[in-house]
Each structure stands twice: as structure tokens, then as C-alpha cells.
C-alpha positions in Angstrom: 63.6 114.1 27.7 65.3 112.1 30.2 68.8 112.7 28.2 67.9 116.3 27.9 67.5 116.4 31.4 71.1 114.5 32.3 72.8 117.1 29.6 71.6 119.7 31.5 72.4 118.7 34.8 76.0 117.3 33.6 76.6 121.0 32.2 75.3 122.9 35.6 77.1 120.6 37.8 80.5 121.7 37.2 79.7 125.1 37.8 78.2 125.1 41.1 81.1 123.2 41.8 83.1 125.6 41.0 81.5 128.2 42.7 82.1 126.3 46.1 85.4 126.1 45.6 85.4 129.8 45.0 83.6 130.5 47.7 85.7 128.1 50.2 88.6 129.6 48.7 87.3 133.3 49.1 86.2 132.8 52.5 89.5 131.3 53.4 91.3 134.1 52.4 89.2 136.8 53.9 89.4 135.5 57.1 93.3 135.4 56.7 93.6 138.5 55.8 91.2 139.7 58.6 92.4 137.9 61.7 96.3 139.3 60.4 95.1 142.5 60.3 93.3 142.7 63.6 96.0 141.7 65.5 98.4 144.3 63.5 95.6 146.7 64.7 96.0 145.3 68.4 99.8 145.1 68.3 99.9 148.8 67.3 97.0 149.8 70.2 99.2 148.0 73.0 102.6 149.5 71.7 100.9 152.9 71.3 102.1 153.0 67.6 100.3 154.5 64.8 97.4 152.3 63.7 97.4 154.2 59.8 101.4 153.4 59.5 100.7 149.9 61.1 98.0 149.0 58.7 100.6 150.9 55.3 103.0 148.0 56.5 100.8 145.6 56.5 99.1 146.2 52.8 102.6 146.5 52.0 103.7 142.6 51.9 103.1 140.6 49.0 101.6 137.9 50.4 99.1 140.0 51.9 98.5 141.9 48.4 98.0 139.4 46.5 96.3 137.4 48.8 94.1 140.1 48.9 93.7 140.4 45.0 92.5 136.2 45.1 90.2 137.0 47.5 88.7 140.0 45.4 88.4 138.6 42.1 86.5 135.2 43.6 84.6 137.1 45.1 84.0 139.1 41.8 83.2 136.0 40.1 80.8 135.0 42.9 78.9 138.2 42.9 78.9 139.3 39.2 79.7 136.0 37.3 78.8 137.5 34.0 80.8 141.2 34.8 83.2 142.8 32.5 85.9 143.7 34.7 89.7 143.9 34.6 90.5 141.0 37.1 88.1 138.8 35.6 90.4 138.4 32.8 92.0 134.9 32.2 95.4 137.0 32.0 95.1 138.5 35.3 93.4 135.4 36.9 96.6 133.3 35.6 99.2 136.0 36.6 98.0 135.5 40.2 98.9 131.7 40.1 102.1 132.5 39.4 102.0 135.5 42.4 101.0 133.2 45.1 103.0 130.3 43.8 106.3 132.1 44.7 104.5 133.3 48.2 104.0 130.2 49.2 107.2 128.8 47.9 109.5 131.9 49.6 107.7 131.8 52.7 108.4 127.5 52.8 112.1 128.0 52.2 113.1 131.7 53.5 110.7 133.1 56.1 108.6 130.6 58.3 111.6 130.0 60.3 111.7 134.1 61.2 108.5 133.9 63.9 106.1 131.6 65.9 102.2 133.0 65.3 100.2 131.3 67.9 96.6 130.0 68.2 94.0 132.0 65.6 97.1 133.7 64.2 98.9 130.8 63.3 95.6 129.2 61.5 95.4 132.3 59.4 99.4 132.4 58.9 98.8 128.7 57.2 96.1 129.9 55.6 97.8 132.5 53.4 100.8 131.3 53.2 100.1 127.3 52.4 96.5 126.7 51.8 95.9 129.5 49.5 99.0 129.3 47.5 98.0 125.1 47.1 94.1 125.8 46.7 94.1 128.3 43.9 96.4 127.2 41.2 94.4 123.9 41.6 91.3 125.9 40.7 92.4 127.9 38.1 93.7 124.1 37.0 90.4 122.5 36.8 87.5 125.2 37.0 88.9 127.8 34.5 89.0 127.9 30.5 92.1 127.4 28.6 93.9 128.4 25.6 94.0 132.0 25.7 96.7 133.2 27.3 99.9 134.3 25.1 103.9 133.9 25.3 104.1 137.3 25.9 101.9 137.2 29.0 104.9 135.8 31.0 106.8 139.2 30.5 103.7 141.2 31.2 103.5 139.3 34.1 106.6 140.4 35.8 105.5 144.7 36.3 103.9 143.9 38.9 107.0 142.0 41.1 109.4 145.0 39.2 106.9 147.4 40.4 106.6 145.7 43.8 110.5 145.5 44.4 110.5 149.5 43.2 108.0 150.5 46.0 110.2 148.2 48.5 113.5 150.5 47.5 111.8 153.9 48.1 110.0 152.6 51.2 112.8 151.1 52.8 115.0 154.6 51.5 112.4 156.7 53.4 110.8 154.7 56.0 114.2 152.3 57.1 111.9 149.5 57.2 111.9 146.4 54.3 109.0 144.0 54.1 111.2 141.1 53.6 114.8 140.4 54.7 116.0 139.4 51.8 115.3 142.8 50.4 116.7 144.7 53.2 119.1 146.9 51.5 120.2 148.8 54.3 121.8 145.5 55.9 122.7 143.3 52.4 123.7 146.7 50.3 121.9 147.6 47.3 123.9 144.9 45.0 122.7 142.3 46.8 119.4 142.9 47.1 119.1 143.5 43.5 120.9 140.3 42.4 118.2 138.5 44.8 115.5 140.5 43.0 116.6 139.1 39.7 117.0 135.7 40.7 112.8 135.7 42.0 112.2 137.4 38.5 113.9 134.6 37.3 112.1 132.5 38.7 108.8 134.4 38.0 109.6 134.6 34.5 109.8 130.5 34.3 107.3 130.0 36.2 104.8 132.3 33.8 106.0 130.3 31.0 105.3 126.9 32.8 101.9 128.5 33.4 101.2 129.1 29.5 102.5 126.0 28.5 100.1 124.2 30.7 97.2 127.0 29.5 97.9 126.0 25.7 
């Protein structure tokens, strides 16, 4: 009885662990995404800008996107553990390690340098941008199943970034405005931006492999 009892608790414990991490992790990134987007709110009240276009820029970073899509599908699994959805797949769930991987990596080596957030925004600035991209590839490394993703998955893996840089192109064409400098066509010409493209699907691409090398 006494074994029976140990099994049982050896078996539950690692899953209410898990759903604390989830949660910190969830919670983490909400209030990220949150305190970023009520100060694009206030920024656009005192310039007397648009609060609608404000708030299209601001979905309209990757980091905040996929940030975004980390904090929905823990939440998912904290909500409706046992629910048959799209972003509960392992494939989807993986892909995003890769995503926020490379946002926490590009913002390191290209873009803190480009402003100074303050106070509550800085918190939430190294929230999304170092915390979250540390946090969750460590709990998709110890909390979720292995051995199902497929070789393949790493080329599946990069329509979202294509699709992504696409948007970025027309936006910038019809807007004038880029998310990210290193995209900015109108300043570094189409050629250029593309070749930097290429090099972050690149990078992408081994980074997806890495993933499912680790995964089998």
C-alpha cells in the first residue's frame, strides 16, 4: 500500500510541477505583453496618434507574436490540459522554441543597444526579451514528451518567419515603417534585406534541426 502510495505520488509530482512552471511562465509573459502594450496605448494618447495603428505596430513584432503565442498555449495547457487543439501539438509547442530562441538571441546582439525602457517597462522589456526566451525552451526540455517530432518539421517550421518577413515587405511598401532595422528596406534596399532574411532562415533552419535532434 505504502509503495502504491509513493508510485502514485512520484507520478503526480512531476506534473504539478510542471504546471507551475507553466503558470510562472504564462504569468510572466502576460504581464510583458501587457505593461508593453499599455504604454504603446499611453505613447499614442499623449502624441495624439491613432491608438488602432499604434496597437497594428505593436502586434506586428515578432517578439511580441510569439511571445504572445507562449503565453496562449500555457495557458491552454493550464486551462484545458486534456484539449484537442492545434497549439497543443508537440510540433507547434517545439516550433516556438526555436521562435523565441532567435528573439532572444537578435534582440542580445542587434537591438538592445537601439533604446533605454525605464522602470516597469524595462522589467517587462527583460521579461520578453531574456526571461522568456531562457525559461521556455528549458520547459519544453524537461516537462514535455519526446520522440515525435520529424526531420521534416524543421522545414515546416520556417512559413511562419517566410510568412512573417512577407507581411514586413508589404507593410513597410505601404505603411514606410519596418519593425526591425535590419529589415528596413527603404534604408538597406531590397537586396540587403533579403540576404539578411536568408541568413536568420538559416539560422532558423539549424536551429529546428538542433531542436529534433535533441527531440529524438
Amino acid at each position: 500500500m505504502q509503495g502504491g502510495a509513493n508510485a502514485s505520488g512520484e507520478m503526480l509530482k512531476p506534473y504539478y510541477l510542471q504546471r507551475g512552471c507553466a503558470a510562472a511562465i504564462a504569468g510572466m509573459a502576460w504581464f510583458g505583453l501587457v505593461v508593453q502594450l499599455c504604454f504603446n496605448i499611453e505613447e499614442a494618447l499623449i502624441k495624439n496618434l491613432s491608438v488602432p495603428a499604434r496597437m497594428f505596430a505593436f502586434f506586428s513584432y515578432f517578439t511580441i507574436e510569439i511571445n504572445l503565442l507562449i503565453a496562449i498555449v500555457l495557458t491552454i495547457f493550464l486551462t484545458q490540459p486534456q484539449a484537442e487543439h492545434f497549439l497543443n501539438r508537440p510540433s507547434i509547442k517545439s516550433a516556438l522554441v526555436v521562435y523565441i530562441i532567435i528573439v532572444g538571441v537578435v534582440y542580445a546582439v542587434l537591438l538592445r543597444n537601439l533604446w533605454n525602457p525605464q522602470g516597469l517597462r524595462l522589467l517587462a522589456d527583460r521579461v520578453l526579451h531574456d526571461a522568456i526566451p531562457v525559461l521556455y525552451p528549458l520547459y519544453w526540455l524537461v516537462f514535455l514528451p519526446k520522440g515525435s517530432l520529424r526531420w521534416s518539421n524543421s522545414v515546416t517550421w520556417l512559413l511562419y518567419p517566410v510568412l512573417f518577413f512577407f507581411y514586413s515587405m508589404v507593410r513597410g511598401a505601404v505603411f514606410g515603417t519596418y519593425s526591425y532595422p535590419f529589415l528596413n528596406a527603404a534604408e538597406l534596399g531590397f537586396a540587403r534585406v533579403s540576404l539578411n532574411a536568408t541568413v536568420l532562415l538559416g539560422v532558423f533552419f539549424g536551429l529546428g534541426v538542433a531542436l529534433t535532434a535533441i527531440d529524438h
